[in-house]
CHARMM internal coordinates of N, CA and C (Angstrom, degrees):
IC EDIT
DIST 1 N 1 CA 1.4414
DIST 1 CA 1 C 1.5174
ANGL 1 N 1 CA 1 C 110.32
DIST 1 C 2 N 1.2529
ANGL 1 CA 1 C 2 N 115.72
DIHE 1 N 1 CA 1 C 2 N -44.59
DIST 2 N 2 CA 1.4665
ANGL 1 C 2 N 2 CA 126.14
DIHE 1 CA 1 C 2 N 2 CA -177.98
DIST 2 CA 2 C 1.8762
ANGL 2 N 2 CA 2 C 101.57
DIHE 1 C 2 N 2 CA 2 C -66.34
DIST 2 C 3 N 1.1963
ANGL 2 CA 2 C 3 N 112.40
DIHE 2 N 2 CA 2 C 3 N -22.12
DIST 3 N 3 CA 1.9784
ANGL 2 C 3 N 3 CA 102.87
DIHE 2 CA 2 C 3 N 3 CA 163.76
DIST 3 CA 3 C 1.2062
ANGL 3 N 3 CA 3 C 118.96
DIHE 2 C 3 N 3 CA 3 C -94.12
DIST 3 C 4 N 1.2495
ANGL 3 CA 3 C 4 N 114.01
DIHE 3 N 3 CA 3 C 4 N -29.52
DIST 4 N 4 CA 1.8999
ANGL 3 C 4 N 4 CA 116.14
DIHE 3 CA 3 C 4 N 4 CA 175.67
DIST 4 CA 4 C 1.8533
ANGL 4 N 4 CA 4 C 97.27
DIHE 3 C 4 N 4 CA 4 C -65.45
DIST 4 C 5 N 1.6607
ANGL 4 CA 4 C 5 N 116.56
DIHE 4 N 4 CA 4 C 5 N -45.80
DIST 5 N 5 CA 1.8849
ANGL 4 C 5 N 5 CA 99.69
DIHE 4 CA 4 C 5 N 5 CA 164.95
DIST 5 CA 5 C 1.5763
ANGL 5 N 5 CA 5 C 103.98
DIHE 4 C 5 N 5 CA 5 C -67.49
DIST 5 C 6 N 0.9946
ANGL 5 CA 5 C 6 N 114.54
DIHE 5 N 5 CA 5 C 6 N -70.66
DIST 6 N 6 CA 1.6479
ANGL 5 C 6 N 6 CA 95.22
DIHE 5 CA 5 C 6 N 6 CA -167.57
DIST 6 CA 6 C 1.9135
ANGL 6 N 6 CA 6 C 121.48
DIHE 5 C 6 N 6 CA 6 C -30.70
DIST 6 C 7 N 1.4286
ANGL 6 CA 6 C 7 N 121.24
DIHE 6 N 6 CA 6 C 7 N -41.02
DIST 7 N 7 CA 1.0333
ANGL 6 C 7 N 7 CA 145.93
DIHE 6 CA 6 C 7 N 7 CA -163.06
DIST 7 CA 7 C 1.5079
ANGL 7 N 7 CA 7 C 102.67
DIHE 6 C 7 N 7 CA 7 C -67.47
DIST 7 C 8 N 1.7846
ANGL 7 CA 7 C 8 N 117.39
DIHE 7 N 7 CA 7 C 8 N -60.44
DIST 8 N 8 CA 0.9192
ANGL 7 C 8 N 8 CA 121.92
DIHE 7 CA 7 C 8 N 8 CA -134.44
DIST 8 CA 8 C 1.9808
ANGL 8 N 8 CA 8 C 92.35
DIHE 7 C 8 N 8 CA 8 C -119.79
DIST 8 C 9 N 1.4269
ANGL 8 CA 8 C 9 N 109.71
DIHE 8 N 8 CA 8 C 9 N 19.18
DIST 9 N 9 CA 1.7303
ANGL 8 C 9 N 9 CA 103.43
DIHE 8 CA 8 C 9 N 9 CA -151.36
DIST 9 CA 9 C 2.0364
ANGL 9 N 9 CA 9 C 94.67
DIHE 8 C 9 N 9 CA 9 C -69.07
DIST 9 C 10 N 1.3659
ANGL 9 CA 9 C 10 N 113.80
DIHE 9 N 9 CA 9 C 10 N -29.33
DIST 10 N 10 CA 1.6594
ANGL 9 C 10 N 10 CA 79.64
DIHE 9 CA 9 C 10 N 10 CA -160.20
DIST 10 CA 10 C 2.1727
ANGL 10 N 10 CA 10 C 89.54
DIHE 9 C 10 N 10 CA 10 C -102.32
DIST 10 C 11 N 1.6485
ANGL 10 CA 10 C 11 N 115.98
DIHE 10 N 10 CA 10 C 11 N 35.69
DIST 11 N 11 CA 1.3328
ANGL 10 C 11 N 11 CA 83.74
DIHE 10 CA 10 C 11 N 11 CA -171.17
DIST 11 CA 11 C 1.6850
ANGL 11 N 11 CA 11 C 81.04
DIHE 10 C 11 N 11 CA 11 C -123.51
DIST 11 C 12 N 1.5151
ANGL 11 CA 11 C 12 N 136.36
DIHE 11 N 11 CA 11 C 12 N 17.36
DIST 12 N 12 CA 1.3956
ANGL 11 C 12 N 12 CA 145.98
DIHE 11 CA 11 C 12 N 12 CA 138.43
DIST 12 CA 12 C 1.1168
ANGL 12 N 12 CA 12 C 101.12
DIHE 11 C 12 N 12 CA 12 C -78.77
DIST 12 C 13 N 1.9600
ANGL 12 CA 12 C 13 N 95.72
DIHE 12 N 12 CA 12 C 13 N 155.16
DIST 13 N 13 CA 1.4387
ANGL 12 C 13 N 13 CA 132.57
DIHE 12 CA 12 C 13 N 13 CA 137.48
DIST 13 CA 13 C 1.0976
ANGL 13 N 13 CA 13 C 124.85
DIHE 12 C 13 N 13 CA 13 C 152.84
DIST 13 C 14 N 1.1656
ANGL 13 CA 13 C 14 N 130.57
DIHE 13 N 13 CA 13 C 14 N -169.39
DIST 14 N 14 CA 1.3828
ANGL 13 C 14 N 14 CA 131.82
DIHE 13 CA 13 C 14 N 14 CA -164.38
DIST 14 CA 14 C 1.5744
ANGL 14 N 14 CA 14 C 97.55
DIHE 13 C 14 N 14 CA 14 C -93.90
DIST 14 C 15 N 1.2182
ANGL 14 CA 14 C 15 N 134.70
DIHE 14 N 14 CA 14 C 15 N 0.19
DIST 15 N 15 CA 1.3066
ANGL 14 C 15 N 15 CA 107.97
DIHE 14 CA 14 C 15 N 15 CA -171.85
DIST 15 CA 15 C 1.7104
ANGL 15 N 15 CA 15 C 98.74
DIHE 14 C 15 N 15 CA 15 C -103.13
DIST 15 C 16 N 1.5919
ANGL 15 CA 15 C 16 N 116.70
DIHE 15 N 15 CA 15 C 16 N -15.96
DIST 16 N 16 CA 1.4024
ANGL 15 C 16 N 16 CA 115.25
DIHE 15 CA 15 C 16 N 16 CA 155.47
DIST 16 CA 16 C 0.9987
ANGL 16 N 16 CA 16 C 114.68
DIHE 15 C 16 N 16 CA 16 C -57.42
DIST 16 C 17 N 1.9726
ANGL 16 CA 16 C 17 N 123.76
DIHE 16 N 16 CA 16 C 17 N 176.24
DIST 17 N 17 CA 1.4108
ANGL 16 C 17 N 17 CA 130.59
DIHE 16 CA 16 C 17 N 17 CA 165.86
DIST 17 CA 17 C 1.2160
ANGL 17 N 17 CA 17 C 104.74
DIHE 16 C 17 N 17 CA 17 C -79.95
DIST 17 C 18 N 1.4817
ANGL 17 CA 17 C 18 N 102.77
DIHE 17 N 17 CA 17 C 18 N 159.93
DIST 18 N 18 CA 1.5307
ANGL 17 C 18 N 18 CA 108.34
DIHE 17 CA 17 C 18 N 18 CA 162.60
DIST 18 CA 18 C 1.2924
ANGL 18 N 18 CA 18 C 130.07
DIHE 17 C 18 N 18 CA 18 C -70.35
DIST 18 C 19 N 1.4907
ANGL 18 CA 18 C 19 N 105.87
DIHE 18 N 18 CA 18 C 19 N -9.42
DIST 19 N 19 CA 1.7383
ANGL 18 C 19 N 19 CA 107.71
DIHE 18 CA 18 C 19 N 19 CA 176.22
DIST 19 CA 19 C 1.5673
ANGL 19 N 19 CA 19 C 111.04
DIHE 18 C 19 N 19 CA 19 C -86.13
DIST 19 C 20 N 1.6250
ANGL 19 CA 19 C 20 N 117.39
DIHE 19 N 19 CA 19 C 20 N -13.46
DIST 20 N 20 CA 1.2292
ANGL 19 C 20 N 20 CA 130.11
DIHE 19 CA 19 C 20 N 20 CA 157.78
DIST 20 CA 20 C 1.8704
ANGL 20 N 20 CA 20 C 117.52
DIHE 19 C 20 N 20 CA 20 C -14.86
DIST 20 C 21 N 0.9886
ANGL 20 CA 20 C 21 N 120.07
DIHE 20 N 20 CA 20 C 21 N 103.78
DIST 21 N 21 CA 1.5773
ANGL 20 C 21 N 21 CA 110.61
DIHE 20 CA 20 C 21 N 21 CA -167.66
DIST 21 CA 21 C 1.5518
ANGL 21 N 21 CA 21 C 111.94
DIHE 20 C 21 N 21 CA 21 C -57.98
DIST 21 C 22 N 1.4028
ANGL 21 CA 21 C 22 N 105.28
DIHE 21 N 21 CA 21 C 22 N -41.76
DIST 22 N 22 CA 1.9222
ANGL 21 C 22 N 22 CA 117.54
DIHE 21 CA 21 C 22 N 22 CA 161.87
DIST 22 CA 22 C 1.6407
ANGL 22 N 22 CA 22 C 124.84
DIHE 21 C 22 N 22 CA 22 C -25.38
DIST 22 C 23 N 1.5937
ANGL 22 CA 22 C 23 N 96.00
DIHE 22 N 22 CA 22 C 23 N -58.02
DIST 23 N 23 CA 1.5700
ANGL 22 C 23 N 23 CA 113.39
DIHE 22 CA 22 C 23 N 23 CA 169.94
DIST 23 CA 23 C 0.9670
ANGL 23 N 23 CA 23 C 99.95
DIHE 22 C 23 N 23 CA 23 C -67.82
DIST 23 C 24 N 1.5310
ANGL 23 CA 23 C 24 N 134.32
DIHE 23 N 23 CA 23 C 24 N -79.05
DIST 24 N 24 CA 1.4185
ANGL 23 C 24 N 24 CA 121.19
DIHE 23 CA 23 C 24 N 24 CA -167.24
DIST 24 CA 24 C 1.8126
ANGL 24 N 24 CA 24 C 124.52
DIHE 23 C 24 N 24 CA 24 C -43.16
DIST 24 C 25 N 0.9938
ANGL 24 CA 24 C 25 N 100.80
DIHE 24 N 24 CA 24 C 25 N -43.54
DIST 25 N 25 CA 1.5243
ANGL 24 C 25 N 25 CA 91.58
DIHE 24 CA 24 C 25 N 25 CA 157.71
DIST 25 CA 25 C 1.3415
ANGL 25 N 25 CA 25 C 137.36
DIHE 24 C 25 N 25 CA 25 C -51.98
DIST 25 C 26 N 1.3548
ANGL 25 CA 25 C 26 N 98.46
DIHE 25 N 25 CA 25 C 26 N -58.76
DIST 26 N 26 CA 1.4287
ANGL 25 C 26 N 26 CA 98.14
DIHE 25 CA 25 C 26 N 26 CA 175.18
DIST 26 CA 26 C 1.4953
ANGL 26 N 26 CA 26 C 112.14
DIHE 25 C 26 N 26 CA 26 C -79.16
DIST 26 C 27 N 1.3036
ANGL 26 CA 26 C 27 N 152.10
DIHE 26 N 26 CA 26 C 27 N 27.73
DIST 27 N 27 CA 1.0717
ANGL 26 C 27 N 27 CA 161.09
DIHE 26 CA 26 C 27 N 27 CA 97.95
DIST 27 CA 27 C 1.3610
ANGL 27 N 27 CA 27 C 130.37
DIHE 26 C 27 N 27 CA 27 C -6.81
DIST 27 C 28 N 1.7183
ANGL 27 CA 27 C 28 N 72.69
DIHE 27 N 27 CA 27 C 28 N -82.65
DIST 28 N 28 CA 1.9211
ANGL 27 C 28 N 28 CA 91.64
DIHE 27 CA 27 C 28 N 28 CA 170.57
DIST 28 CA 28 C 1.7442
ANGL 28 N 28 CA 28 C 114.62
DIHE 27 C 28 N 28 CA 28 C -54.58
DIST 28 C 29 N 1.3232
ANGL 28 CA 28 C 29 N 107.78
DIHE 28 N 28 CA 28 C 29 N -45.14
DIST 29 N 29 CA 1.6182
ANGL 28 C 29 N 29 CA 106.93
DIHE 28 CA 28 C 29 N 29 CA -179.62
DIST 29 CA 29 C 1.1625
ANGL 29 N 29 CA 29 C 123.81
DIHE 28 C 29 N 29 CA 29 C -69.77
DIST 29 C 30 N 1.2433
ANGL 29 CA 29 C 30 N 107.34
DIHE 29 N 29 CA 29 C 30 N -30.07
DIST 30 N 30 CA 2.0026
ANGL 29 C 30 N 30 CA 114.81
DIHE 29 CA 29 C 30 N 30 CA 167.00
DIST 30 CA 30 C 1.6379
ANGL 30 N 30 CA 30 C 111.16
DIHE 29 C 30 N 30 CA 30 C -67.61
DIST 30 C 31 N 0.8328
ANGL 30 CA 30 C 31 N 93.42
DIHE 30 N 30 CA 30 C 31 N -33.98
DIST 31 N 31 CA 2.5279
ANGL 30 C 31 N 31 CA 103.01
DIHE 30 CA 30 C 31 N 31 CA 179.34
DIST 31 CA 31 C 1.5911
ANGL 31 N 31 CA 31 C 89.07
DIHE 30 C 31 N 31 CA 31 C -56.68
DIST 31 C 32 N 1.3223
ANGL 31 CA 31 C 32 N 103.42
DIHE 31 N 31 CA 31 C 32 N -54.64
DIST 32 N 32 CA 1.7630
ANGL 31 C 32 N 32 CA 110.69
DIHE 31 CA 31 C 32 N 32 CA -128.55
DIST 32 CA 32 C 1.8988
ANGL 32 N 32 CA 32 C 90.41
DIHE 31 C 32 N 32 CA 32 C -93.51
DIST 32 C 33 N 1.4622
ANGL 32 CA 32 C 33 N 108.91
DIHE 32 N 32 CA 32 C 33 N -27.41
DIST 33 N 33 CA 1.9922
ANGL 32 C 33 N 33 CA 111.68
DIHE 32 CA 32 C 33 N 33 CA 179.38
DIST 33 CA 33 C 1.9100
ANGL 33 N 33 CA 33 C 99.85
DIHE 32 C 33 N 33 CA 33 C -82.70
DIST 33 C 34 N 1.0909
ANGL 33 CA 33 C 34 N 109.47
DIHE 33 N 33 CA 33 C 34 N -21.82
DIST 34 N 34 CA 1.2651
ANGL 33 C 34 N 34 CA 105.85
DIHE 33 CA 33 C 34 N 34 CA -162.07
DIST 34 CA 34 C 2.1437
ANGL 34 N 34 CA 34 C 93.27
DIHE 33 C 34 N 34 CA 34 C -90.35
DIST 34 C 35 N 1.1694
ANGL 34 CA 34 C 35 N 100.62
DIHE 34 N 34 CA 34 C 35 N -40.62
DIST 35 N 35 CA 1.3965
ANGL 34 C 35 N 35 CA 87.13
DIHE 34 CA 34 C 35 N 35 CA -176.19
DIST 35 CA 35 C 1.5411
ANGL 35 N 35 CA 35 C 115.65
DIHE 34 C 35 N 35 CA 35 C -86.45
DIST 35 C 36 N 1.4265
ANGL 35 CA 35 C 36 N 123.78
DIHE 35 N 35 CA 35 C 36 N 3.63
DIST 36 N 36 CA 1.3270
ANGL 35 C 36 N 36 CA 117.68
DIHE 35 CA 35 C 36 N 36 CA 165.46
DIST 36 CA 36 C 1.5073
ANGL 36 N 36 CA 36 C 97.52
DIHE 35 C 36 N 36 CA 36 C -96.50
DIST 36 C 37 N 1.0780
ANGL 36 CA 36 C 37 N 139.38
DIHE 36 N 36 CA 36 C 37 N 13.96
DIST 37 N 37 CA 1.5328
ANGL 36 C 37 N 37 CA 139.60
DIHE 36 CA 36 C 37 N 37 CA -166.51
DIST 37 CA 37 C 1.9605
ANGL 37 N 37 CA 37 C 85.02
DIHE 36 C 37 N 37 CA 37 C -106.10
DIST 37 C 38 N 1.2496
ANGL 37 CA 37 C 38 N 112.61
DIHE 37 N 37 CA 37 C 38 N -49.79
DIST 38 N 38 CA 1.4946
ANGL 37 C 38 N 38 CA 119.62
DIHE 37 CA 37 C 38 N 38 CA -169.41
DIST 38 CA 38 C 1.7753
ANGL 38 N 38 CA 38 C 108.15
DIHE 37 C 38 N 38 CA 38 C -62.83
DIST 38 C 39 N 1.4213
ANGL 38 CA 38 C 39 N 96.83
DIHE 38 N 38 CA 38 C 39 N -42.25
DIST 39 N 39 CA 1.5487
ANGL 38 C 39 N 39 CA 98.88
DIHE 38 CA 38 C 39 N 39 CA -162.68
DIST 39 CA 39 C 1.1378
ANGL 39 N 39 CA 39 C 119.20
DIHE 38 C 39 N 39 CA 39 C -63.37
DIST 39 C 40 N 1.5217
ANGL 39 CA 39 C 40 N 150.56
DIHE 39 N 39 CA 39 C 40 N -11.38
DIST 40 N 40 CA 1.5389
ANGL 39 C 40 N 40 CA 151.86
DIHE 39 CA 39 C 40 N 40 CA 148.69
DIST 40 CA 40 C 1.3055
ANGL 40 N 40 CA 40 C 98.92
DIHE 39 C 40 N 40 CA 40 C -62.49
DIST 40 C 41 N 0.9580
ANGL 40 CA 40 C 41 N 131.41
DIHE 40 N 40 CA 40 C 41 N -12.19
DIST 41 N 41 CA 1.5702
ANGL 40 C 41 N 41 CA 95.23
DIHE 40 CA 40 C 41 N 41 CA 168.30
DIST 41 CA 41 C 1.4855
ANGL 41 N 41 CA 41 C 109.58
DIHE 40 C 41 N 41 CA 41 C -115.92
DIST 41 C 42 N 0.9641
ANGL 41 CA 41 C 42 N 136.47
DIHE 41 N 41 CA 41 C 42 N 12.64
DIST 42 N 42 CA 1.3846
ANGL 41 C 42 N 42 CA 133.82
DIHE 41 CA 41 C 42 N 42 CA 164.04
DIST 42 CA 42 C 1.8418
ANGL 42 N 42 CA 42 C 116.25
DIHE 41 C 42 N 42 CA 42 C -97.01
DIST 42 C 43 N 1.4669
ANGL 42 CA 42 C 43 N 98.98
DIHE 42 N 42 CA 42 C 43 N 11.69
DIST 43 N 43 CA 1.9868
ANGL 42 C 43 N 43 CA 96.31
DIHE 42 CA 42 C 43 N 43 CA 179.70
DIST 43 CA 43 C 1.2774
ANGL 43 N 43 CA 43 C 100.31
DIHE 42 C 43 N 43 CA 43 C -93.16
DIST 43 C 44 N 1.1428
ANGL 43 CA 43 C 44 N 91.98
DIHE 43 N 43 CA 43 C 44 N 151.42
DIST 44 N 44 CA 1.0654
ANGL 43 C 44 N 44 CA 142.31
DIHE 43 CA 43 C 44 N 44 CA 34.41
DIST 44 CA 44 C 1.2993
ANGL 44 N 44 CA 44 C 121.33
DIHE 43 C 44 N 44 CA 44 C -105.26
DIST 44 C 45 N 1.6428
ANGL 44 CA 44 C 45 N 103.64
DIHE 44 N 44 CA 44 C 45 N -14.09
DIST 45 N 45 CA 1.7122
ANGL 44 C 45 N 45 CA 111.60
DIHE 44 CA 44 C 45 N 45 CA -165.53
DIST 45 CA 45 C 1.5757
ANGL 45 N 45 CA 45 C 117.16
DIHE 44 C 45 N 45 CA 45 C -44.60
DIST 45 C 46 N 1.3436
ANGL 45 CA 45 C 46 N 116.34
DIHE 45 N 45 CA 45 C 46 N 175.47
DIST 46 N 46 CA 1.5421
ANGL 45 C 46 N 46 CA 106.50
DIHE 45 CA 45 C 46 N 46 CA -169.49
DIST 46 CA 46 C 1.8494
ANGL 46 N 46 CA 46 C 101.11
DIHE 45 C 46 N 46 CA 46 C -75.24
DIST 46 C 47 N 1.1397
ANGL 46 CA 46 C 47 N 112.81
DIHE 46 N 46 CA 46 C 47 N -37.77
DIST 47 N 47 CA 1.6903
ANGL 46 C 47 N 47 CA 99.15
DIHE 46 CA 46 C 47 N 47 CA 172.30
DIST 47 CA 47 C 1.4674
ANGL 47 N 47 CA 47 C 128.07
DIHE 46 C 47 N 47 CA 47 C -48.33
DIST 47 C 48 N 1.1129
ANGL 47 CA 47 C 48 N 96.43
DIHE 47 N 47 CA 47 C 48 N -9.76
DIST 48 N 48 CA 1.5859
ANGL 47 C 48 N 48 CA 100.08
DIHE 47 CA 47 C 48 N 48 CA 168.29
DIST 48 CA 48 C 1.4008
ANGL 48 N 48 CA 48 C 116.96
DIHE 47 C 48 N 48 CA 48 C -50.95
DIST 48 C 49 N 1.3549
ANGL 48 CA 48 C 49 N 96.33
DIHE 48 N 48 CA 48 C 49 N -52.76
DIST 49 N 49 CA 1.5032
ANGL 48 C 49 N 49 CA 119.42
DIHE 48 CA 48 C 49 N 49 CA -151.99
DIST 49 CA 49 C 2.1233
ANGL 49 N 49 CA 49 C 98.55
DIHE 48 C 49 N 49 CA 49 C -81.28
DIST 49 C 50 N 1.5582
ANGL 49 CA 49 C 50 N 111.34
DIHE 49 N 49 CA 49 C 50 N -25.74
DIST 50 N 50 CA 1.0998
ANGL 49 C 50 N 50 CA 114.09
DIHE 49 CA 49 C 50 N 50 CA -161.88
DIST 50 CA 50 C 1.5683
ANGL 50 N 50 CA 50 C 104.19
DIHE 49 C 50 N 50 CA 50 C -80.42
DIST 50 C 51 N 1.2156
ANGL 50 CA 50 C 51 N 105.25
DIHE 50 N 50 CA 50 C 51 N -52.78
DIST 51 N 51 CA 1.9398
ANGL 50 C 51 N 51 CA 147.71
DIHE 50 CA 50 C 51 N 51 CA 157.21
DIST 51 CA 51 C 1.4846
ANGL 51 N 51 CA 51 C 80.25
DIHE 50 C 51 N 51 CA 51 C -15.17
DIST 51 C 52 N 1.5125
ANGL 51 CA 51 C 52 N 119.92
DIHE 51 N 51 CA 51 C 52 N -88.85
DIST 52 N 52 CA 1.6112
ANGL 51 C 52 N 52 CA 119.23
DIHE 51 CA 51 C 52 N 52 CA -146.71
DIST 52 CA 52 C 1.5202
ANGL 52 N 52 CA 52 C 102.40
DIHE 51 C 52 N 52 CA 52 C -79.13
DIST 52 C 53 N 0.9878
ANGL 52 CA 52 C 53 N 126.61
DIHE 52 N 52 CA 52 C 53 N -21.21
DIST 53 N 53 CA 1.4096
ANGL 52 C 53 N 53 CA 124.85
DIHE 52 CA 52 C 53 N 53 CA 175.35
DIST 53 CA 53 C 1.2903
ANGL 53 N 53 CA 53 C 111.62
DIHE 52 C 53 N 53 CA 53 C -61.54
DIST 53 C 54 N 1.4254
ANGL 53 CA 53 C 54 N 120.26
DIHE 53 N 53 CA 53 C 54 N -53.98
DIST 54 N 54 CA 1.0940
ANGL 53 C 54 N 54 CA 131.42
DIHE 53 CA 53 C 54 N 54 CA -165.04
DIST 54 CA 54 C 2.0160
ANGL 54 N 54 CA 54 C 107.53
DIHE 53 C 54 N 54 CA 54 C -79.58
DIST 54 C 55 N 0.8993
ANGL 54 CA 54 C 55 N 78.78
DIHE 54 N 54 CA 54 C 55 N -36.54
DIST 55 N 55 CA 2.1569
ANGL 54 C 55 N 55 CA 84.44
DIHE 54 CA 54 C 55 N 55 CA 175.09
DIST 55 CA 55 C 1.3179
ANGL 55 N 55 CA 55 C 106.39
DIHE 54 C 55 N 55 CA 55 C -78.97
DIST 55 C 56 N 1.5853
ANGL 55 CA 55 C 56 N 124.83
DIHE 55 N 55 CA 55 C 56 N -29.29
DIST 56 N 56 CA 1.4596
ANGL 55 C 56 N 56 CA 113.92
DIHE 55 CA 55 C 56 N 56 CA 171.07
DIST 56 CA 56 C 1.9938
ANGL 56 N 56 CA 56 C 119.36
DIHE 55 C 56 N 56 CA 56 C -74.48
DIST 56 C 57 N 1.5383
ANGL 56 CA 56 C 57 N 101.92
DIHE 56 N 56 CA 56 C 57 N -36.32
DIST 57 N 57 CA 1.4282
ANGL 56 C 57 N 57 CA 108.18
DIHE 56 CA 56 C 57 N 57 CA 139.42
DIST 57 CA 57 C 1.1105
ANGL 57 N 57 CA 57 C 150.33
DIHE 56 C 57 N 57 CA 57 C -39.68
DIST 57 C 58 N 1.2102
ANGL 57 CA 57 C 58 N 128.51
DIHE 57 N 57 CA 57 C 58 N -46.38
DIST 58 N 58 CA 1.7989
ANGL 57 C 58 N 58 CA 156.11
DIHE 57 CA 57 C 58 N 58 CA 132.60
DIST 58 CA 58 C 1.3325
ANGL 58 N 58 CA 58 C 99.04
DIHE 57 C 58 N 58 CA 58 C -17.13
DIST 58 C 59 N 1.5214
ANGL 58 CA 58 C 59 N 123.09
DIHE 58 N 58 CA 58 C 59 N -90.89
DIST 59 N 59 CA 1.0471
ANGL 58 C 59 N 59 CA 132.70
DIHE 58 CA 58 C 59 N 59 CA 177.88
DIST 59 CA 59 C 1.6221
ANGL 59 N 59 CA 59 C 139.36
DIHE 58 C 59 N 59 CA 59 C -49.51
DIST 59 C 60 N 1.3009
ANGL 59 CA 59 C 60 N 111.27
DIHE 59 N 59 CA 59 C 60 N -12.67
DIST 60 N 60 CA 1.2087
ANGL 59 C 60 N 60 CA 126.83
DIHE 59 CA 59 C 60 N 60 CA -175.78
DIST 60 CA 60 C 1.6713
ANGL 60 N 60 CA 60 C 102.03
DIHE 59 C 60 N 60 CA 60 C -97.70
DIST 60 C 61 N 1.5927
ANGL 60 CA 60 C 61 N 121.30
DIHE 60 N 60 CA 60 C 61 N -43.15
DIST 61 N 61 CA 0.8903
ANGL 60 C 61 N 61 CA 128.99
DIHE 60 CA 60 C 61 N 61 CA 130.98
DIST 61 CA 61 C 1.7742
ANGL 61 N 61 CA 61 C 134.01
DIHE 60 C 61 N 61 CA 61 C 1.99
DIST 61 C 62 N 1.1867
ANGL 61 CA 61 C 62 N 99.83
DIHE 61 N 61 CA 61 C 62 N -88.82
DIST 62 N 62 CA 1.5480
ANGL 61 C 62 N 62 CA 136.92
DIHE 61 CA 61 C 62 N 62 CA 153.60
DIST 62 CA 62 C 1.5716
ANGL 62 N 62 CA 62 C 105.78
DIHE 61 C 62 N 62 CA 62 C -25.25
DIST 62 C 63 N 1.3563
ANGL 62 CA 62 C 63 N 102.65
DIHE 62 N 62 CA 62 C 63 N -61.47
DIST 63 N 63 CA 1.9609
ANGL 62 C 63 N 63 CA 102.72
DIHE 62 CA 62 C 63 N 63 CA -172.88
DIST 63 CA 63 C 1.2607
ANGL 63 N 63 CA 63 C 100.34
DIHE 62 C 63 N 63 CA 63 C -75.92
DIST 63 C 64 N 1.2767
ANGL 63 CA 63 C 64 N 131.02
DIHE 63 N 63 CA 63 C 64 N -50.74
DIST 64 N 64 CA 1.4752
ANGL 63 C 64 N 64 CA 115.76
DIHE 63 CA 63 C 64 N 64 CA -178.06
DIST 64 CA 64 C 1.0725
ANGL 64 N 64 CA 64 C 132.75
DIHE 63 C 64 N 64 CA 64 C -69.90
DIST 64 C 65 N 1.6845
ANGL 64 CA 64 C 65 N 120.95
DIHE 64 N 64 CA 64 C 65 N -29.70
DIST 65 N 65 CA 1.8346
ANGL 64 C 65 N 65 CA 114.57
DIHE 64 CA 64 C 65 N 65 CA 150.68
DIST 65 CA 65 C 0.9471
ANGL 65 N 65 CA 65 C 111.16
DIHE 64 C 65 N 65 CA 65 C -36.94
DIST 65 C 66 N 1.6582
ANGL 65 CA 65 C 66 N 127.66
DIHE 65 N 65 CA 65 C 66 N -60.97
DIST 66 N 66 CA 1.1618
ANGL 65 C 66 N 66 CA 101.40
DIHE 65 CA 65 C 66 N 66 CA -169.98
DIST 66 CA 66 C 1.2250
ANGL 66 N 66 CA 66 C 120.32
DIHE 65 C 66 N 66 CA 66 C -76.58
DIST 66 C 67 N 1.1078
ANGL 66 CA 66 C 67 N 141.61
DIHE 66 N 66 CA 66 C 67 N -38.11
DIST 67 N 67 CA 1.6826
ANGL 66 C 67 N 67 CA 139.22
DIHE 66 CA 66 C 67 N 67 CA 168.46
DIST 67 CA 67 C 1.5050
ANGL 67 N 67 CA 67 C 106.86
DIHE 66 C 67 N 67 CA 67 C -29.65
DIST 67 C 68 N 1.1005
ANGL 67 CA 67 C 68 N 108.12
DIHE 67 N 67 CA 67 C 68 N -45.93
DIST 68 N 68 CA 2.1022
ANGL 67 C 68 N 68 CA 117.24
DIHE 67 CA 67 C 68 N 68 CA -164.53
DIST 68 CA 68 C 1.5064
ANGL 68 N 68 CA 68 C 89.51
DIHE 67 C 68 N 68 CA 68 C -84.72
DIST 68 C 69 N 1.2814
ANGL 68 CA 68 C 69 N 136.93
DIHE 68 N 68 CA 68 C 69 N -81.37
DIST 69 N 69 CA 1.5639
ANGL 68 C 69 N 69 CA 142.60
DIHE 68 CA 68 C 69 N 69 CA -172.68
DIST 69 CA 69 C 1.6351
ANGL 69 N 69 CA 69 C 108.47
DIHE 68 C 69 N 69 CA 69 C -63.39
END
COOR INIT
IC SEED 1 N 1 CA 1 C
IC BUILD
C-alpha cells in the first residue's frame, strides 16, 4: 500500500471524480490492503477467513483496473 501511495501520489484525489479510473483503483486497493491488514488479528474466528479472502479479492481487483483502464 505504502508503493501504490508512493507510485500513484499526484494521479489521486479528491479534487478528481470518483469515476476517475486512478481513484477507483486506489479505492479498491485501500478496501482490499486494509482488510488483509485486519484479518490476523481476528483468527481464528470465521472472519478471518472472510477478511483475507475478500482483501486478496480487492486487490486483485485493483491490479487489473489498472492493467484494463
Amino acid at each position: 500500500m505504502v508503493a501504490g501511495i508512493w507510485a500513484h501520489w499526484g494521479d489521486v484525489g479528491l479534487s478528481y471524480s470518483w469515476d476517475n479510473p486512478d481513484n477507483i483503483h486506489a479505492l479498491l486497493g485501500a478496501a482490499g490492503g486494509t482488510m488483509m491488514m485486519i484479518a490476523p488479528f481476528v483468527a481464528p474466528n470465521t472472519l478471518h477467513k472472510t477478511l483475507g479472502e475478500a482483501g486478496g479479492f480487492f486487490m486483485g481487483v485493483a491490479v487489473v483496473w489498472k492493467l484494463v483502464f
